[in-house]
N, C-alpha and C positions, 0 to 999 in steps of 0.2 A: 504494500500500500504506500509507503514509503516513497518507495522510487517515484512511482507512477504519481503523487503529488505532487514531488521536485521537475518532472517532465513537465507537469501542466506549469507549473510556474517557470520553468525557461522554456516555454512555448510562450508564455505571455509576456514573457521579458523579450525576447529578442525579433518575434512577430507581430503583438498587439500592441504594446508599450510604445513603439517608434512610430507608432501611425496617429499617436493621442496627444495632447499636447499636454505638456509638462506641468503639475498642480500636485504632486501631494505635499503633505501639508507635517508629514511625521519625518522624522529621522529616528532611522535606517529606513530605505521606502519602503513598503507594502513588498514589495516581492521579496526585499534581501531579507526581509521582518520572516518572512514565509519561509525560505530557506533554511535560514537558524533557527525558527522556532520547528521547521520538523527535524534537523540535526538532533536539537538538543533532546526534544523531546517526545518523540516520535511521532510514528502516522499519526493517531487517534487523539492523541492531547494537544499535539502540533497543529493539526486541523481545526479544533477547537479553540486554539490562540490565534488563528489567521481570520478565523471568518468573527471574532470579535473586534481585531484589529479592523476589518472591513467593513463592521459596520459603525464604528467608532469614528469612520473617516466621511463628515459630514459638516457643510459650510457653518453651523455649529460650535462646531471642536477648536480646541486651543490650539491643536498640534503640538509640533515641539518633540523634542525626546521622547523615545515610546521604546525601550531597549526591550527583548525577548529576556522575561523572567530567569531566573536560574533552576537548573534543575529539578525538580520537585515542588516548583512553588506555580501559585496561578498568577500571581502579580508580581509587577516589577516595585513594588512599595512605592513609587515616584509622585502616581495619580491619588493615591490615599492620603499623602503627603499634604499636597496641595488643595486637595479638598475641605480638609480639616485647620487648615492654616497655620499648622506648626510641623515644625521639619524637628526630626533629632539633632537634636545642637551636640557634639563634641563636647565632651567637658573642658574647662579650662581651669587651671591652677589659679586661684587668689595670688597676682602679685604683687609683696609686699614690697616697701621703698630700702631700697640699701641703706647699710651704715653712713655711707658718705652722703648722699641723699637728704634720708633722715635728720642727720646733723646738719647739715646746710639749711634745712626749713626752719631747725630750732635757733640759730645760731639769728639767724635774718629775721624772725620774729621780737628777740632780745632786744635785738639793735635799735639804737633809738633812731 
């Protein structure tokens, strides 16, 4: 099933795609989207992620990055991200002002 997927998708890249004029709206496009997501994840869940991808592409849509999830997952977390309006921020360490720093604010506060 596989194979015969990847066929129709470089049947439609290299014969239907040249005839259409240029619009999608996602990065990676629709076909190379189609590609990796049946590499990664085969016929049947691969198929599954294109024709979501497919219907997701509509004057609508944000577009924008649309990466094919990782193995085992349904989403790429990106659109959940965004939806919800908070992204996981990175921790960052508290940093505190050095010794020399520190003493220069105390030192110039002193001063008359």
């Amino acid at each position: 099933m596989k194979w015969f997927l990847k066929l129709l998708v470089k049947f439609y890249r290299y014969v239907i795609s040249p005839l259409l004029p240029q619009r999608c709206i996602y990065y990676p496009t629709c076909s190379t989207y189609a590609m990796e997501a049946l590499e990664v994840h085969g016929g049947f869940k691969g198929l599954i992620l294109i024709i979501k991808r497919i219907l997701s592409c509509n004057p609508f849509a944000k577009g924008g990055y649309d990466p094919v999830p990782e193995k085992g997952r349904w989403s790429n977390g990106l659109k959940d991200a965004d939806q919800t309006g908070t992204q996981e921020q990175p921790e960052v360490e508290s940093q505190q002002p050095c010794q020399c720093c520190s003493n220069q604010k105390s030192d110039s506060a002193t001063k008359p």
